[in-house]
PDB file with SEQRES, HELIX, SHEET and CRYST1 records, atoms N, CA, C and O in Angstrom:
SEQRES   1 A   84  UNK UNK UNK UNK UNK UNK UNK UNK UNK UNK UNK UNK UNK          
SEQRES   2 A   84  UNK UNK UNK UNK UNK UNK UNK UNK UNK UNK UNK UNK UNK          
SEQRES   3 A   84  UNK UNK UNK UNK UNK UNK UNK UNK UNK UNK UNK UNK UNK          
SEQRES   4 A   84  UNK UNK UNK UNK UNK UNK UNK UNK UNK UNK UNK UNK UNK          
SEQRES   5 A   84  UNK UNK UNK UNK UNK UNK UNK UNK UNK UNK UNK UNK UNK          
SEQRES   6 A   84  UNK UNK UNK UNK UNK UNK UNK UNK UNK UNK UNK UNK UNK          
SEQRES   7 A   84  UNK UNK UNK UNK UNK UNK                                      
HELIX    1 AA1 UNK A    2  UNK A    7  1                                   6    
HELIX    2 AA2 UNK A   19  UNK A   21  5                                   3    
HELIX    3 AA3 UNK A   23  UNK A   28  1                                   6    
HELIX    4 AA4 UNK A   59  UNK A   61  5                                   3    
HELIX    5 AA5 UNK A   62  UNK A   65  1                                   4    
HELIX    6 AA6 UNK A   67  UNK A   78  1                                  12    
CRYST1    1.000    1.000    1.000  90.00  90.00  90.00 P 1           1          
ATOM      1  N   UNK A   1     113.622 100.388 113.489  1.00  0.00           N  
ATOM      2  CA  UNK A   1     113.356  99.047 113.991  1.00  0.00           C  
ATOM      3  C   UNK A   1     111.860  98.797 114.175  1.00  0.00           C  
ATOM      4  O   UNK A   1     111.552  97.608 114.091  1.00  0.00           O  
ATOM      5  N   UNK A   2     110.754  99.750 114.433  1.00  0.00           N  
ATOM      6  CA  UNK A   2     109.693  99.854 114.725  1.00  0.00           C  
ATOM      7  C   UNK A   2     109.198  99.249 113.458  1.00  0.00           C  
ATOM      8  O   UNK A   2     108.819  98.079 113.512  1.00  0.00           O  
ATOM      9  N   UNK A   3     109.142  99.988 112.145  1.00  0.00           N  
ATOM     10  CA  UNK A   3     109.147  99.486 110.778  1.00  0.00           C  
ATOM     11  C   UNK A   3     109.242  97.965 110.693  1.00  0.00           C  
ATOM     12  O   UNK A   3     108.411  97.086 110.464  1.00  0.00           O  
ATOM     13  N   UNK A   4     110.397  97.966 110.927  1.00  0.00           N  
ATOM     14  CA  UNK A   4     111.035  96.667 110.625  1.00  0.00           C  
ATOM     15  C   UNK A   4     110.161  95.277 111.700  1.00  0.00           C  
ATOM     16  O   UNK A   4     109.958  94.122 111.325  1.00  0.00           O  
ATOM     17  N   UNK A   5     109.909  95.688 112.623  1.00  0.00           N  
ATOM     18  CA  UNK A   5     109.301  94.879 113.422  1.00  0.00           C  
ATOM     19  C   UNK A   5     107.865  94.843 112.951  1.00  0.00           C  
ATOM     20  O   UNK A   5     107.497  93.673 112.844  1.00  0.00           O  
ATOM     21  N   UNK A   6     107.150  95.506 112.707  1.00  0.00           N  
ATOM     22  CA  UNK A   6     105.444  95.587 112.070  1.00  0.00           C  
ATOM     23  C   UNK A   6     105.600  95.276 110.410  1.00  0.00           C  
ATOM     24  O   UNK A   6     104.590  94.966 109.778  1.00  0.00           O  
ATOM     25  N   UNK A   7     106.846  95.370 109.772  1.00  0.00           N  
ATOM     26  CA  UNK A   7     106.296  95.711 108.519  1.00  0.00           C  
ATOM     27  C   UNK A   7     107.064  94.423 107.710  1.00  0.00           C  
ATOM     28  O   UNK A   7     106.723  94.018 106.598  1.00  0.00           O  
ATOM     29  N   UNK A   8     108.287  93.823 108.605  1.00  0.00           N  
ATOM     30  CA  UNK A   8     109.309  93.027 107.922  1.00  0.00           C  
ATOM     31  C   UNK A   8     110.571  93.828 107.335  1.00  0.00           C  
ATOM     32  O   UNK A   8     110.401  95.036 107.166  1.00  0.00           O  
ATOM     33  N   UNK A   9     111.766  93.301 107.023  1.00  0.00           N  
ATOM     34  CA  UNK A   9     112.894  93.730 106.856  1.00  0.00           C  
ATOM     35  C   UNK A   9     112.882  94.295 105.526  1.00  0.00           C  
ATOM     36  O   UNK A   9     113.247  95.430 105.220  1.00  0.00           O  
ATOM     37  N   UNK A  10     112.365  93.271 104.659  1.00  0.00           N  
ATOM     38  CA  UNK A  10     112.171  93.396 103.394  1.00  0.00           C  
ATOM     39  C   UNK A  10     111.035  95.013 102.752  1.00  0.00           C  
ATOM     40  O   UNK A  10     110.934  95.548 101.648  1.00  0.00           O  
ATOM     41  N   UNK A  11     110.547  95.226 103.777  1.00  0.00           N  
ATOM     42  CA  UNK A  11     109.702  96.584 103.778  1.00  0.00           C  
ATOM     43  C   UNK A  11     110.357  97.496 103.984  1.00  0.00           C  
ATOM     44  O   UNK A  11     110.095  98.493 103.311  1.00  0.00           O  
ATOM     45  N   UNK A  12     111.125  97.559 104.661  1.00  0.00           N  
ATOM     46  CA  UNK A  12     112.299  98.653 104.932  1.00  0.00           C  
ATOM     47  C   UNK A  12     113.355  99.176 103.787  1.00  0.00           C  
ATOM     48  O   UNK A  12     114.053  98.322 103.241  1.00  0.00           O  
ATOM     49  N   UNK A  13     113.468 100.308 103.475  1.00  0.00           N  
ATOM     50  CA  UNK A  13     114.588 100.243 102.429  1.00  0.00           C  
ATOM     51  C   UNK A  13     115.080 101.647 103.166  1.00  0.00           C  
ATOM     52  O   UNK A  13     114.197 102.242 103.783  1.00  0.00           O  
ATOM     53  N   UNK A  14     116.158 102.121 103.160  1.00  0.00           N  
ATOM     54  CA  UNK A  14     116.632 102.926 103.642  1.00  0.00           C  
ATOM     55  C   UNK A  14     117.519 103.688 102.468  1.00  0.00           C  
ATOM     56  O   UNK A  14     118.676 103.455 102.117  1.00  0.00           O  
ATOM     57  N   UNK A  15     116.385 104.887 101.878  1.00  0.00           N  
ATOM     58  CA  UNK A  15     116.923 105.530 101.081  1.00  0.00           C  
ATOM     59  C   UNK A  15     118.012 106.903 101.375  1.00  0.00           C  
ATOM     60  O   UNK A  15     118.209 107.203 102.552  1.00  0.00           O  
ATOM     61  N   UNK A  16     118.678 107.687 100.309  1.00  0.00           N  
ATOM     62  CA  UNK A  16     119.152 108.956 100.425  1.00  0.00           C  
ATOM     63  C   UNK A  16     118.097 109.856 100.557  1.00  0.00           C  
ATOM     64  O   UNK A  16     117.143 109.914  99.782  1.00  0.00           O  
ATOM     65  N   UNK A  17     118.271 110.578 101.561  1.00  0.00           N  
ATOM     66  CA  UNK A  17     117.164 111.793 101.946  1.00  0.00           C  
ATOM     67  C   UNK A  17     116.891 112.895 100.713  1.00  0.00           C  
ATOM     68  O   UNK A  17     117.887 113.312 100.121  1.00  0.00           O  
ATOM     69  N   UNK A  18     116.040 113.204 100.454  1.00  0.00           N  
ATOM     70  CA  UNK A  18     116.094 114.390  99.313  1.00  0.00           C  
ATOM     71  C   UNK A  18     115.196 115.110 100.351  1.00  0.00           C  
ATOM     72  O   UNK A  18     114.783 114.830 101.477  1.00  0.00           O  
ATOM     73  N   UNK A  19     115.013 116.611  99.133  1.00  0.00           N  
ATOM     74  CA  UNK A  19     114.186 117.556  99.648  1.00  0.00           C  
ATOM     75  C   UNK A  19     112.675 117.570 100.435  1.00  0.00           C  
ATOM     76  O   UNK A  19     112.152 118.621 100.805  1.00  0.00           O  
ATOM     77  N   UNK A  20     112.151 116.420 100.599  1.00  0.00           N  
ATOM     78  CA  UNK A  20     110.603 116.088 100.668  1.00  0.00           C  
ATOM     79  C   UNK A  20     110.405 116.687 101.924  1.00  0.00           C  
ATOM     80  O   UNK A  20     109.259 117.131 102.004  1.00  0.00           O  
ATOM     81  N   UNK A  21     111.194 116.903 103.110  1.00  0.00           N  
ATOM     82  CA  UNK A  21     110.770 117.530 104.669  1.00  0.00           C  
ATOM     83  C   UNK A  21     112.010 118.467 105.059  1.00  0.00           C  
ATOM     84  O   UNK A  21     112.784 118.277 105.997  1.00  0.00           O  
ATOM     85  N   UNK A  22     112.038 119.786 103.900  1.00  0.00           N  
ATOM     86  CA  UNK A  22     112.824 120.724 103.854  1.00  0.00           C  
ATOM     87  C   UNK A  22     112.758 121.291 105.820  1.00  0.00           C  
ATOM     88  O   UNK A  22     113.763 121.415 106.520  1.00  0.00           O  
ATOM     89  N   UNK A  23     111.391 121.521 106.260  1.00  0.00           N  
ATOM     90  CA  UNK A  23     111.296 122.446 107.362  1.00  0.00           C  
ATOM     91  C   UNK A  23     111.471 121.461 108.162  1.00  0.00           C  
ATOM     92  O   UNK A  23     111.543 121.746 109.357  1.00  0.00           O  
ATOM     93  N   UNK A  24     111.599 119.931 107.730  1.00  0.00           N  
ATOM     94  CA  UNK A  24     112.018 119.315 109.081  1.00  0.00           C  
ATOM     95  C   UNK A  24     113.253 119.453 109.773  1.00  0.00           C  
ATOM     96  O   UNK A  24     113.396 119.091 110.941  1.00  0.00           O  
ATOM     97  N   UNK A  25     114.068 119.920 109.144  1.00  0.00           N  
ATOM     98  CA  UNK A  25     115.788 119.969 109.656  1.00  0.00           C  
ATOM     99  C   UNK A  25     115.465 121.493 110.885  1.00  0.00           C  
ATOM    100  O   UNK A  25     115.998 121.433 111.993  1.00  0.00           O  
ATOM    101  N   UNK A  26     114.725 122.540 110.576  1.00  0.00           N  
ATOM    102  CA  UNK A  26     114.274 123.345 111.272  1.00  0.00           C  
ATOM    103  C   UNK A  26     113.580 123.136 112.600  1.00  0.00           C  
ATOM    104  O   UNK A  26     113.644 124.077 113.391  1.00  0.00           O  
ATOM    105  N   UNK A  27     113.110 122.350 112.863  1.00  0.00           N  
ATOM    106  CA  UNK A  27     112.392 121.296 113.753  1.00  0.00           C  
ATOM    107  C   UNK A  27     113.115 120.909 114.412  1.00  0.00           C  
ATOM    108  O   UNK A  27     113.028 121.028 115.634  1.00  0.00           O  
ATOM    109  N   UNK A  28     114.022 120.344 113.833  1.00  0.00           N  
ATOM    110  CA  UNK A  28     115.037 119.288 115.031  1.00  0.00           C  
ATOM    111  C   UNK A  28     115.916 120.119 115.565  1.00  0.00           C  
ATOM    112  O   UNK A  28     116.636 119.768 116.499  1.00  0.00           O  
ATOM    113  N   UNK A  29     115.948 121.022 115.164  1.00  0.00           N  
ATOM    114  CA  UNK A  29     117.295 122.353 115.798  1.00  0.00           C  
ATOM    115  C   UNK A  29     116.691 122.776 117.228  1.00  0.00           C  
ATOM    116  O   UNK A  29     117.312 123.413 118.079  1.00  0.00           O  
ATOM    117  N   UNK A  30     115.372 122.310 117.342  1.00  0.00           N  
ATOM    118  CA  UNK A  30     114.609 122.500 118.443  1.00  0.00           C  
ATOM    119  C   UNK A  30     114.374 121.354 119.455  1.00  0.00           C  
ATOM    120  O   UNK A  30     114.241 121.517 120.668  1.00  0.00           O  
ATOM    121  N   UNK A  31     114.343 120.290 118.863  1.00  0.00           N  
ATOM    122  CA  UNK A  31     113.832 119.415 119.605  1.00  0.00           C  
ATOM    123  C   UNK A  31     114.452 118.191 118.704  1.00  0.00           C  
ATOM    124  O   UNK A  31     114.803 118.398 117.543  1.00  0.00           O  
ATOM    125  N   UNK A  32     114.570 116.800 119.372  1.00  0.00           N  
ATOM    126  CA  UNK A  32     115.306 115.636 118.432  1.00  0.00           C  
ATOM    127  C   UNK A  32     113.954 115.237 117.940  1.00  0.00           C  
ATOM    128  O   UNK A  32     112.829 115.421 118.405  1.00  0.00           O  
ATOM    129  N   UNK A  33     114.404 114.618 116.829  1.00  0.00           N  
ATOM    130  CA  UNK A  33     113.162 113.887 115.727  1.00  0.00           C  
ATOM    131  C   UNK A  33     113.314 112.985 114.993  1.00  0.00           C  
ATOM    132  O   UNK A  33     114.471 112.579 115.106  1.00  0.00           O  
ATOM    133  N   UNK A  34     112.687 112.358 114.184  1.00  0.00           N  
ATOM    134  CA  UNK A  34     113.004 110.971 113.338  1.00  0.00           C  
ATOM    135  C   UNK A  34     111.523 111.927 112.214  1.00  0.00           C  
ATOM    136  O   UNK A  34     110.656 112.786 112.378  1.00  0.00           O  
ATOM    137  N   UNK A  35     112.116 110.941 111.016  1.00  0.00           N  
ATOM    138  CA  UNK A  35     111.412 111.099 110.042  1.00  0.00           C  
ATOM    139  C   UNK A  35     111.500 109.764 109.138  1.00  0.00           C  
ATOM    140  O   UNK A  35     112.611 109.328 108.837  1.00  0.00           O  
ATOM    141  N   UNK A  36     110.070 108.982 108.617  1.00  0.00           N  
ATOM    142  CA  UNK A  36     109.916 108.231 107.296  1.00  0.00           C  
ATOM    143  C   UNK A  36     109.083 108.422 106.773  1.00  0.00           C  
ATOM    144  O   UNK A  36     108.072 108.947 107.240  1.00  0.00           O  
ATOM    145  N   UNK A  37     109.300 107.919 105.204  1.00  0.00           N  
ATOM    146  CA  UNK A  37     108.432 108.432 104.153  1.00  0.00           C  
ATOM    147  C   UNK A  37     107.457 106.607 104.214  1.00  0.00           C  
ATOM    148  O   UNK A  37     108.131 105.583 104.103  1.00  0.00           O  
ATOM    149  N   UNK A  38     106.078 106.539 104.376  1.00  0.00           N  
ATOM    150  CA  UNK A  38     105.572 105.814 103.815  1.00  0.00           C  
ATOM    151  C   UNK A  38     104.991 105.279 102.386  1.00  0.00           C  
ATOM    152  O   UNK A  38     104.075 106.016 102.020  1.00  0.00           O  
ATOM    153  N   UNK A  39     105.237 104.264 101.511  1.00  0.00           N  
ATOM    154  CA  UNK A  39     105.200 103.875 100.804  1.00  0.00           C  
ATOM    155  C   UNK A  39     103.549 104.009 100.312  1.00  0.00           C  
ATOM    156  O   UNK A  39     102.617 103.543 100.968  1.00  0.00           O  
ATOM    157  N   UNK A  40     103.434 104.592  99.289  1.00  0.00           N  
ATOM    158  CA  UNK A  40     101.878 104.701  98.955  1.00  0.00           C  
ATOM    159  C   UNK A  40     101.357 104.715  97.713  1.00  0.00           C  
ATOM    160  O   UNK A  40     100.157 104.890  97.500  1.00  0.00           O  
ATOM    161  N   UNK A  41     102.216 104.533  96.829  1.00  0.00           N  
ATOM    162  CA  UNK A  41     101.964 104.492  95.394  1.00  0.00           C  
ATOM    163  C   UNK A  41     101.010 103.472  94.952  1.00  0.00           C  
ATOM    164  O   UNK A  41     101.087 102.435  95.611  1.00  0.00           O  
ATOM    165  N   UNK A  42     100.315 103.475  94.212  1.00  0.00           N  
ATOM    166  CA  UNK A  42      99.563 102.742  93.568  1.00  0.00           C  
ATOM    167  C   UNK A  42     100.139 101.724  92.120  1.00  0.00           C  
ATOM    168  O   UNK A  42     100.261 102.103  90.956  1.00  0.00           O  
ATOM    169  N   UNK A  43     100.376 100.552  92.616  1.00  0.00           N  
ATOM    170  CA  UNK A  43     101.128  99.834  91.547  1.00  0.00           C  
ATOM    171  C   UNK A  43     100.494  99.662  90.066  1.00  0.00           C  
ATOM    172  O   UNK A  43      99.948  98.571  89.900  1.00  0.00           O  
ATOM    173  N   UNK A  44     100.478 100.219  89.369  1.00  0.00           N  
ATOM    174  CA  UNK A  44      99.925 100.205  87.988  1.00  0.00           C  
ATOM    175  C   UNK A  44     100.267 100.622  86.521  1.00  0.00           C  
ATOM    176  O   UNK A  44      99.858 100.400  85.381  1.00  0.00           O  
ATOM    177  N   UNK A  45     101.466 101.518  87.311  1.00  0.00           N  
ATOM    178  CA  UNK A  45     102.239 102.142  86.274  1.00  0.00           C  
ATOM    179  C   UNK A  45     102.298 103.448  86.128  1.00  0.00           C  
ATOM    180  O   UNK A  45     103.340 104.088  85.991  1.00  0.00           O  
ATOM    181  N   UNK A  46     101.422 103.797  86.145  1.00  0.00           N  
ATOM    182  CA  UNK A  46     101.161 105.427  86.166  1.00  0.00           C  
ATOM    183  C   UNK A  46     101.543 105.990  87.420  1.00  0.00           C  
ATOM    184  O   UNK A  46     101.372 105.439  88.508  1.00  0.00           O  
ATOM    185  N   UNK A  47     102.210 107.410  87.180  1.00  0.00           N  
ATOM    186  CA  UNK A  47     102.915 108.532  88.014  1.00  0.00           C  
ATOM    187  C   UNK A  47     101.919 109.174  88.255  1.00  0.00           C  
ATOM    188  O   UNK A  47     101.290 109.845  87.437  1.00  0.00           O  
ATOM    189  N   UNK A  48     101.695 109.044  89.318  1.00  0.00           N  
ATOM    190  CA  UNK A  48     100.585 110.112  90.412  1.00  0.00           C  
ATOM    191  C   UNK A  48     101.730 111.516  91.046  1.00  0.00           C  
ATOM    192  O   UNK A  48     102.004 111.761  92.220  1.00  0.00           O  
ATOM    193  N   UNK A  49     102.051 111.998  90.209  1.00  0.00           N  
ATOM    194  CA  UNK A  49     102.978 113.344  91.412  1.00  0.00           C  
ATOM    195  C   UNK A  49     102.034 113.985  92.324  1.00  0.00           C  
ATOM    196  O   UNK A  49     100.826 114.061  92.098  1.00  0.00           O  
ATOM    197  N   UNK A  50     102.793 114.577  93.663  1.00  0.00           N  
ATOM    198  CA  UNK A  50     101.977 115.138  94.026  1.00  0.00           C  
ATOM    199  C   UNK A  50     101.975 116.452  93.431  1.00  0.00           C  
ATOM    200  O   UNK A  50     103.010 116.667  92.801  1.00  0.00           O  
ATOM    201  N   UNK A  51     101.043 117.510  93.428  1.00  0.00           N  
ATOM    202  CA  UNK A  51     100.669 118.784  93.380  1.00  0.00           C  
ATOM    203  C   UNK A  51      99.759 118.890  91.867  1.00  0.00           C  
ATOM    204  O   UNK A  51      99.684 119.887  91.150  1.00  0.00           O  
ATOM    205  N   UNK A  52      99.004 117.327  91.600  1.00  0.00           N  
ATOM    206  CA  UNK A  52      98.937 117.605  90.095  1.00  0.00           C  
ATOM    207  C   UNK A  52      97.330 116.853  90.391  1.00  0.00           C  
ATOM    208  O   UNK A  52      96.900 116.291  91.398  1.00  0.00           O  
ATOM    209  N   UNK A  53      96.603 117.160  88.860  1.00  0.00           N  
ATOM    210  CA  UNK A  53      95.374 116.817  89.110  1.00  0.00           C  
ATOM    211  C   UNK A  53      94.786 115.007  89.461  1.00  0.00           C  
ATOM    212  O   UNK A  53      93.749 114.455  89.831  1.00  0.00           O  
ATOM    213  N   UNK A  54      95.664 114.763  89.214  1.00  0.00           N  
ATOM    214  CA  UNK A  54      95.997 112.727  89.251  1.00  0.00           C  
ATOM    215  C   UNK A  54      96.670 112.538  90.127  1.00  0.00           C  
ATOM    216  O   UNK A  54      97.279 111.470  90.073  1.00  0.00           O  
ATOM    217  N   UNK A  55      96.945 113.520  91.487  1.00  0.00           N  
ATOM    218  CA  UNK A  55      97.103 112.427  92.345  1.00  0.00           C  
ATOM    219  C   UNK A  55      96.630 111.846  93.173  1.00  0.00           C  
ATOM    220  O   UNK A  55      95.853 112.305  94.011  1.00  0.00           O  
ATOM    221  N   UNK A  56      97.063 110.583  93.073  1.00  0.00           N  
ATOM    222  CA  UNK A  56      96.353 109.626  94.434  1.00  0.00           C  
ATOM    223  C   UNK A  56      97.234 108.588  95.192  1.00  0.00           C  
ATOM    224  O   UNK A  56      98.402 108.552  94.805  1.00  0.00           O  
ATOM    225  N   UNK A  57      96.942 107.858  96.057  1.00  0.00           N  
ATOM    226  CA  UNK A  57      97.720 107.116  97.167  1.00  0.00           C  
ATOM    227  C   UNK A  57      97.109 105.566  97.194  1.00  0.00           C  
ATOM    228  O   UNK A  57      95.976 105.541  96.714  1.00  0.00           O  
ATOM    229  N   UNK A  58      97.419 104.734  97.482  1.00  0.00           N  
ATOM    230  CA  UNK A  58      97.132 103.648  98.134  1.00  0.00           C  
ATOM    231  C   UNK A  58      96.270 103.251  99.401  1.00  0.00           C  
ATOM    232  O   UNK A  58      96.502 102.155  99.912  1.00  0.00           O  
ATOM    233  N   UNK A  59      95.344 104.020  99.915  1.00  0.00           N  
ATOM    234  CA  UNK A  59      95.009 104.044 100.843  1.00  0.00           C  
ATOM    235  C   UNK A  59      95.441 102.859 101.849  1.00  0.00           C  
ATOM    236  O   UNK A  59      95.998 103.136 102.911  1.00  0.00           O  
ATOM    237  N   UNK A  60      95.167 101.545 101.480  1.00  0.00           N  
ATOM    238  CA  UNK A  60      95.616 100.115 102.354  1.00  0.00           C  
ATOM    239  C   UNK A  60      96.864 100.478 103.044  1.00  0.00           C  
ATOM    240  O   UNK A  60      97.129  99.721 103.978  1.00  0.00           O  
ATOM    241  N   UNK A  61      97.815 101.563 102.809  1.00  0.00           N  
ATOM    242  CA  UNK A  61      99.000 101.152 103.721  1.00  0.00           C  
ATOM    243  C   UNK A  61      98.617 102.079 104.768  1.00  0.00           C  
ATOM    244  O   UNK A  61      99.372 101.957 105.732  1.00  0.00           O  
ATOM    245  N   UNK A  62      97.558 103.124 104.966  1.00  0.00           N  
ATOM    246  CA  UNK A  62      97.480 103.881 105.981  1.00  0.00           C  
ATOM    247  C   UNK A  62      97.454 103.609 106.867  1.00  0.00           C  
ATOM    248  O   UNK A  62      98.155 104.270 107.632  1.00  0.00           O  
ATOM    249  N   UNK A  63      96.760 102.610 107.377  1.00  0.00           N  
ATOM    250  CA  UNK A  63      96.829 102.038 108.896  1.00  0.00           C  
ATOM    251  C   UNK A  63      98.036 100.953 109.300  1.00  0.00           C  
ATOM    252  O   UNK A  63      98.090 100.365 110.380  1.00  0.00           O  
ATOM    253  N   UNK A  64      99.231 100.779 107.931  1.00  0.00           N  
ATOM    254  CA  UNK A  64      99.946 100.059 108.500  1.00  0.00           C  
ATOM    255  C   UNK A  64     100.922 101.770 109.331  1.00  0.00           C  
ATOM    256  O   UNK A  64     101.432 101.583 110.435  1.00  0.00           O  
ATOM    257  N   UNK A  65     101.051 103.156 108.723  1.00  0.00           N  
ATOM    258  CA  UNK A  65     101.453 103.810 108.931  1.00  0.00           C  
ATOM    259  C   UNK A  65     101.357 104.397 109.787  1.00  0.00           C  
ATOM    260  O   UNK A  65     102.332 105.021 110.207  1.00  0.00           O  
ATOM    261  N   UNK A  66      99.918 104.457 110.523  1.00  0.00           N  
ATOM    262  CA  UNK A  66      99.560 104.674 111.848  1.00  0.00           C  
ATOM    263  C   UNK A  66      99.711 103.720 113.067  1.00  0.00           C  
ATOM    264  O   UNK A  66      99.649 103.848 114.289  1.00  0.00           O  
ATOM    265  N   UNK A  67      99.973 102.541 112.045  1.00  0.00           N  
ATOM    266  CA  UNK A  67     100.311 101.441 113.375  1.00  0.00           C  
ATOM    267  C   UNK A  67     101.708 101.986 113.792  1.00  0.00           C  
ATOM    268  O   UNK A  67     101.970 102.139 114.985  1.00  0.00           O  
ATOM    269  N   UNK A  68     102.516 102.249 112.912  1.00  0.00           N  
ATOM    270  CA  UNK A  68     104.108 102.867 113.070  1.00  0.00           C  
ATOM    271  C   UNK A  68     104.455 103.690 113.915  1.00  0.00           C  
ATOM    272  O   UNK A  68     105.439 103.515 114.633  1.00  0.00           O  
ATOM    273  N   UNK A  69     103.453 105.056 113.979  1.00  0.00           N  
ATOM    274  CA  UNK A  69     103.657 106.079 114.466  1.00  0.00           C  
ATOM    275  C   UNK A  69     103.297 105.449 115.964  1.00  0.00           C  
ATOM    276  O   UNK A  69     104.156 105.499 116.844  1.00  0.00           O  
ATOM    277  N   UNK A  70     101.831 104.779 116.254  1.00  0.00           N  
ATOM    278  CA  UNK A  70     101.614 104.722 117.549  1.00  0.00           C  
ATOM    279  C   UNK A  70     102.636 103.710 118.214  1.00  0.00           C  
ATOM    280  O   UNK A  70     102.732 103.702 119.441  1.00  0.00           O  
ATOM    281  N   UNK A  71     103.237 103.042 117.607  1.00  0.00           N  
ATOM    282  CA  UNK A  71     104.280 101.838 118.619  1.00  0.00           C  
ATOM    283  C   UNK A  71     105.563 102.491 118.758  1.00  0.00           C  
ATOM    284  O   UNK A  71     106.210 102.286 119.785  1.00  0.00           O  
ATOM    285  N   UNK A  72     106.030 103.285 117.815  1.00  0.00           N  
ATOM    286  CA  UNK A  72     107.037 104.001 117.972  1.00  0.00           C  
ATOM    287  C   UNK A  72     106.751 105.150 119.451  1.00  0.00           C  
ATOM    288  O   UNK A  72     107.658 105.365 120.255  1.00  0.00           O  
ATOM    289  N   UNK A  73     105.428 105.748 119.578  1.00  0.00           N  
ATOM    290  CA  UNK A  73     105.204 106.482 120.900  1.00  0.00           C  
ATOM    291  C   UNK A  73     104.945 105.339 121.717  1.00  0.00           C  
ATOM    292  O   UNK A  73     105.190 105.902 122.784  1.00  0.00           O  
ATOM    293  N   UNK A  74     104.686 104.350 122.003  1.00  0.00           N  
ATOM    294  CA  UNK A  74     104.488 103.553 122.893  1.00  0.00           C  
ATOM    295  C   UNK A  74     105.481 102.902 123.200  1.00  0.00           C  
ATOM    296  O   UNK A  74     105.361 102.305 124.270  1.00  0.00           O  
ATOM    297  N   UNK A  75     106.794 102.732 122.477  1.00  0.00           N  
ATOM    298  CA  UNK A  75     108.260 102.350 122.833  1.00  0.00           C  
ATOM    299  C   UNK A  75     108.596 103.622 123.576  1.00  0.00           C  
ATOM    300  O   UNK A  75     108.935 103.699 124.757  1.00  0.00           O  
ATOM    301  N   UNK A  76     108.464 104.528 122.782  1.00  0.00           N  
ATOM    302  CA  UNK A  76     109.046 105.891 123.637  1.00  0.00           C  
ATOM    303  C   UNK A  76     108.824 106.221 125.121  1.00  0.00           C  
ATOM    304  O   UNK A  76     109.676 106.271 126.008  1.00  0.00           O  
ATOM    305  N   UNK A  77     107.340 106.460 125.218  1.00  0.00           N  
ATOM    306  CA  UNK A  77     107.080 106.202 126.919  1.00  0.00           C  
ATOM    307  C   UNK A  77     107.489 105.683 127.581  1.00  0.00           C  
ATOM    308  O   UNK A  77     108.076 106.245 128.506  1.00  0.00           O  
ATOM    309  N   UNK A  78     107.408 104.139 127.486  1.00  0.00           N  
ATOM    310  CA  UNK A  78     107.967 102.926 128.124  1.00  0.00           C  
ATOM    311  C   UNK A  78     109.210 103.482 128.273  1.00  0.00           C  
ATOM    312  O   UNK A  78     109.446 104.071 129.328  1.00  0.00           O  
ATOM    313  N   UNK A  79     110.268 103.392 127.201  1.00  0.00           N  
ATOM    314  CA  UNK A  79     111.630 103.758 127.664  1.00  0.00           C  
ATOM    315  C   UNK A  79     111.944 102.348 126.704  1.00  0.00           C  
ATOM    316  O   UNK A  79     112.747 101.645 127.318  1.00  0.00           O  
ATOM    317  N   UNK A  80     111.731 102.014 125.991  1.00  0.00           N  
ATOM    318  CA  UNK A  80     111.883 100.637 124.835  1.00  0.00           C  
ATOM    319  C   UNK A  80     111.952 101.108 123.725  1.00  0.00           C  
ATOM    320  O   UNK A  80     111.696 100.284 122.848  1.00  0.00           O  
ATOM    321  N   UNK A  81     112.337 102.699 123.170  1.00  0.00           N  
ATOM    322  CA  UNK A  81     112.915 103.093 122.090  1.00  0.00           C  
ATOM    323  C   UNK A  81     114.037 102.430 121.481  1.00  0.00           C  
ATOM    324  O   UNK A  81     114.741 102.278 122.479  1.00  0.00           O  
ATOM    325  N   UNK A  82     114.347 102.192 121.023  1.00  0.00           N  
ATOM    326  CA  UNK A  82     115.837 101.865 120.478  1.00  0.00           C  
ATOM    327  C   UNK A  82     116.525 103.355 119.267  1.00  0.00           C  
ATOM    328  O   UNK A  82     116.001 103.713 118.212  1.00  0.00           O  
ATOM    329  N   UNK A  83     117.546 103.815 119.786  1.00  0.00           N  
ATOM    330  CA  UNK A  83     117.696 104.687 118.938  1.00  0.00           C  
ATOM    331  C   UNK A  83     119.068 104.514 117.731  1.00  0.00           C  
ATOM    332  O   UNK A  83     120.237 104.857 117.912  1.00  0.00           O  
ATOM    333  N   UNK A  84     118.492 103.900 116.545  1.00  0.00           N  
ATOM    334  CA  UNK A  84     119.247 103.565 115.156  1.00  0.00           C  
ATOM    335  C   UNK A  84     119.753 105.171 114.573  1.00  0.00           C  
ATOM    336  O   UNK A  84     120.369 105.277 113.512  1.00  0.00           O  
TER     337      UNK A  84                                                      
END                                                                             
């Protein structure tokens, strides 16, 4: 909802999880957690993978991604989490 509130509905897509945060399931066996992938591709056509000599990101969405993280802890404190 945090997303959805900073970013619009239409920004949100709620995919099938794949392998991308293998050690996160390890994590939560410890403690509860949330996880999203931010959107960062560079629209142009070309496949940037990661681990390869071409890759790169979008930089412009970074601070929408840090806006995410900090309102999501600032719901949390408060006690204005909503948990989806």
């Amino acid at each position: 909802s945090v997303a959805q509130d900073l970013a619009g509905d239409t920004a949100v897509v709620n995919a099938e999880f794949g392998m991308g945060g293998e050690d996160f399931a390890y994590m939560t066996q410890q403690a509860p957690g949330a996880m999203f992938m931010l959107g960062a591709a560079i629209d142009d056509g070309l496949v940037r993978n990661h681990h390869t000599d071409i890759f790169d990101i979008d930089e412009r969405v970074l601070p929408l991604g840090a806006a995410i993280l900090a309102e999501t802890a600032r719901r949390f404190v408060t006690g204005k989490l909503e948990n989806n």
